[in-house]
C-alpha positions as CSV (number, residue, x, y, z in Angstrom):
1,X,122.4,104.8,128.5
2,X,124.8,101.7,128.9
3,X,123.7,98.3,127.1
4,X,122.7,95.7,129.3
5,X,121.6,92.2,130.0
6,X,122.3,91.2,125.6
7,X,121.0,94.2,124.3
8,X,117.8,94.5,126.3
9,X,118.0,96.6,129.1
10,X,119.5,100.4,129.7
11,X,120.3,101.5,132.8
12,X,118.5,104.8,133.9
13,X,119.8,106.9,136.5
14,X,117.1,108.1,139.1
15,X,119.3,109.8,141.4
16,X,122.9,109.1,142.5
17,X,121.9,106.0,144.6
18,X,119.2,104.4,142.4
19,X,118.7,102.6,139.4
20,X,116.2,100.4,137.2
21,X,116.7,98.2,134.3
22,X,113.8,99.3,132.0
23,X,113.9,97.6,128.6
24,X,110.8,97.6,125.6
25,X,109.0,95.2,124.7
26,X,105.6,94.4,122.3
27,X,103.1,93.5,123.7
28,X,100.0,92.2,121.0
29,X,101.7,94.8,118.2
30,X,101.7,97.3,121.1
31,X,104.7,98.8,122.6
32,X,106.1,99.5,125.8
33,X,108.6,100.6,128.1
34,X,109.0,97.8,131.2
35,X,111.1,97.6,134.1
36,X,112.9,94.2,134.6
37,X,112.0,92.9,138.1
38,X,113.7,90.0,139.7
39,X,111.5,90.4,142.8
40,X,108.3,89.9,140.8
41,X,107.0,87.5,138.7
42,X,104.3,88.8,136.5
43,X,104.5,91.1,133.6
44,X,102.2,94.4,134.4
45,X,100.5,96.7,132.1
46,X,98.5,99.6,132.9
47,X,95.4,98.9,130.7
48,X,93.3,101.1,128.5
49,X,90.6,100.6,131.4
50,X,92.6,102.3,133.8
51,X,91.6,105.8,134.2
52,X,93.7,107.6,136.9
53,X,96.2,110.0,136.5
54,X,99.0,107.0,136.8
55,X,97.5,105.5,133.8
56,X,97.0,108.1,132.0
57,X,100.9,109.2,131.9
58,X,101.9,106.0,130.3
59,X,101.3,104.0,127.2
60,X,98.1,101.6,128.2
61,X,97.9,97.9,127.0
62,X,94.3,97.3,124.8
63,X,93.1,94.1,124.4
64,X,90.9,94.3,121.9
65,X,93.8,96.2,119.6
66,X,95.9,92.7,119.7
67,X,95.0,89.9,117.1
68,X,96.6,87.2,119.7
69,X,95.2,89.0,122.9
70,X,92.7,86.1,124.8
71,X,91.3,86.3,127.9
72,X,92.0,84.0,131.2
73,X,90.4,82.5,133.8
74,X,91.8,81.0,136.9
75,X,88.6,78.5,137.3
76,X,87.4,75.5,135.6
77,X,84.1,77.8,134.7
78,X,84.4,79.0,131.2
79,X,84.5,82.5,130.7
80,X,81.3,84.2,130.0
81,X,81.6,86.4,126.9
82,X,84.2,86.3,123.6
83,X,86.3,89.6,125.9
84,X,85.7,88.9,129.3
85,X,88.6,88.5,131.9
86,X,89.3,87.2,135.8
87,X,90.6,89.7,137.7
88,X,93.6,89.5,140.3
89,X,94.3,91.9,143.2
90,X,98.7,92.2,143.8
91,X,100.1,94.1,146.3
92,X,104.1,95.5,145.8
93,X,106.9,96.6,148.3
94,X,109.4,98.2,146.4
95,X,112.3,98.9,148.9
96,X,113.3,102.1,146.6
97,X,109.9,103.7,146.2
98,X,107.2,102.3,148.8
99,X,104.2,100.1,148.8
100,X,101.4,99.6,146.6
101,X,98.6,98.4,145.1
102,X,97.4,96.9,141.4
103,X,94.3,95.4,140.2
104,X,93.9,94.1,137.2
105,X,92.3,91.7,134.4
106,X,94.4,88.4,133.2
107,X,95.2,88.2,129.9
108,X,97.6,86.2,127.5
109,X,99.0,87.9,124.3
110,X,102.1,87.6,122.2
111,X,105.2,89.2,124.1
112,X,108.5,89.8,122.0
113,X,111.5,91.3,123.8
114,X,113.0,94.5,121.7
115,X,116.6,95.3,121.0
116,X,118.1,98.2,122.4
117,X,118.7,101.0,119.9
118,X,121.9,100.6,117.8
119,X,122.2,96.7,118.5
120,X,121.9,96.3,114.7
121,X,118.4,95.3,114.9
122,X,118.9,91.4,115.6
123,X,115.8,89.2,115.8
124,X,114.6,88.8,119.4
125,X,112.7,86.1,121.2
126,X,108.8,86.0,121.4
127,X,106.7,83.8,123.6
128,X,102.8,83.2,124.7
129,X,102.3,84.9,128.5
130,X,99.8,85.8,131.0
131,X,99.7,89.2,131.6
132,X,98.3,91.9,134.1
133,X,96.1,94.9,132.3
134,X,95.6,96.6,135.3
135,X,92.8,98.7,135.5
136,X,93.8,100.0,139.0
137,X,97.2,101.2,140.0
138,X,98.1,102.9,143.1
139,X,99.9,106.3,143.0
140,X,102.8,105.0,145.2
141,X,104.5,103.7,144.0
142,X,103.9,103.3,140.5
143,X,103.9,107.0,139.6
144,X,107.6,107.8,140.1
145,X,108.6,105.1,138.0
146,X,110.4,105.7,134.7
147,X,108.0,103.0,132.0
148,X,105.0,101.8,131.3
149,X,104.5,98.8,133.1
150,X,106.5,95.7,134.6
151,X,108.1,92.4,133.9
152,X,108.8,90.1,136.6
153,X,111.7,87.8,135.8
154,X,111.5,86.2,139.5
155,X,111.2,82.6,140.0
156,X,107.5,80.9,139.8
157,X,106.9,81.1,143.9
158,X,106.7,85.1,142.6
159,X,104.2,84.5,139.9
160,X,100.5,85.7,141.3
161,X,98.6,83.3,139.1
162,X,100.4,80.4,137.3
163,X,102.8,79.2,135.3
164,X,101.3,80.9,132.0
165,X,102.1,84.3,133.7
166,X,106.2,83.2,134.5
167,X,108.4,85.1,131.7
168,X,111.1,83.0,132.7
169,X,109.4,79.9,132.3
170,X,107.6,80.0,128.8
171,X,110.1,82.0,127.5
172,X,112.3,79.0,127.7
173,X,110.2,76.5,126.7
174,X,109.9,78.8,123.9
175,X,113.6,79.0,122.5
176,X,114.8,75.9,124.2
177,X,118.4,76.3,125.7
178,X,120.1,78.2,122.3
């Protein structure tokens, strides 16, 4: 694999013609493998709820296994319950491997970016975000994808829910412009 982007991605050959940047990241003292999308703007996680066969092939996100994991709600109406979650319907057109579909509960937890093996192990930024657990993914065309789950570093128009959920943006209000 080649080092790219500082240390956070690796490029992983598919086939001769395509490509993804897929990088790690913890999630809530969970890891996972995540492609960097600049056509989305939400990171995605299959969750622990998610029983098909998609799911069940990569690592899932659990809620209730994070210390910093909180629920959101889209609405002024409190959320009923200490666990309980909104819910979002997105739909994806990946130009490389084909339409699809995820549902999936909101969330907010403590995301850290991880270095790439041999970077020498420097520290690496963490910020508050909303997240996608989905609990539904569709088989195309999530399946023949190399990683757990997504992170959308797309501008906020790309961002399904608000600005909580934009990588991008809290990720510099967390570190500032170093």
């Amino acid at each position: 694999s080649v080092p790219v982007a500082g240390r956070l991605a690796a490029k992983l050959p598919l086939d001769a013609d395509e490509a993804f940047y897929v990088g790690k990241v913890n999630v809530g003292a969970q890891d996972f493998s995540v492609l960097f999308d600049t056509a989305a703007g939400n990171l995605i996680l299959p969750s622990a709820g998610c029983s098909n066969s998609t799911c069940l092939e990569r690592r899932r996100y659990t809620p209730r296994a994070s210390a910093s994991a909180r629920p959101v709600s889209l609405s002024k109406t409190p959320l009923a319950g200490a666990m309980a979650a909104d819910t979002i319907d997105i739909e994806f057109d990946q130009i490389e491997l084909g339409n699809g579909m995820v549902t999936g509960e909101l969330w907010r937890d403590t995301v850290c970016l991880q270095a790439a093996s041999g970077s020498g192990g420097s520290a690496m930024p963490c910020t508050d975000l909303g997240l996608v657990a989905a609990t539904e993914v569709s088989e195309v065309p999530f399946r023949s994808m190399p990683h757990d789950g997504m992170l959308g570093l797309g501008l906020d128009g790309l961002v399904a829910a608000s600005p909580l959920f934009s990588f991008m943006r809290r990720l510099s209000s967390t570190t500032g412009d170093r």
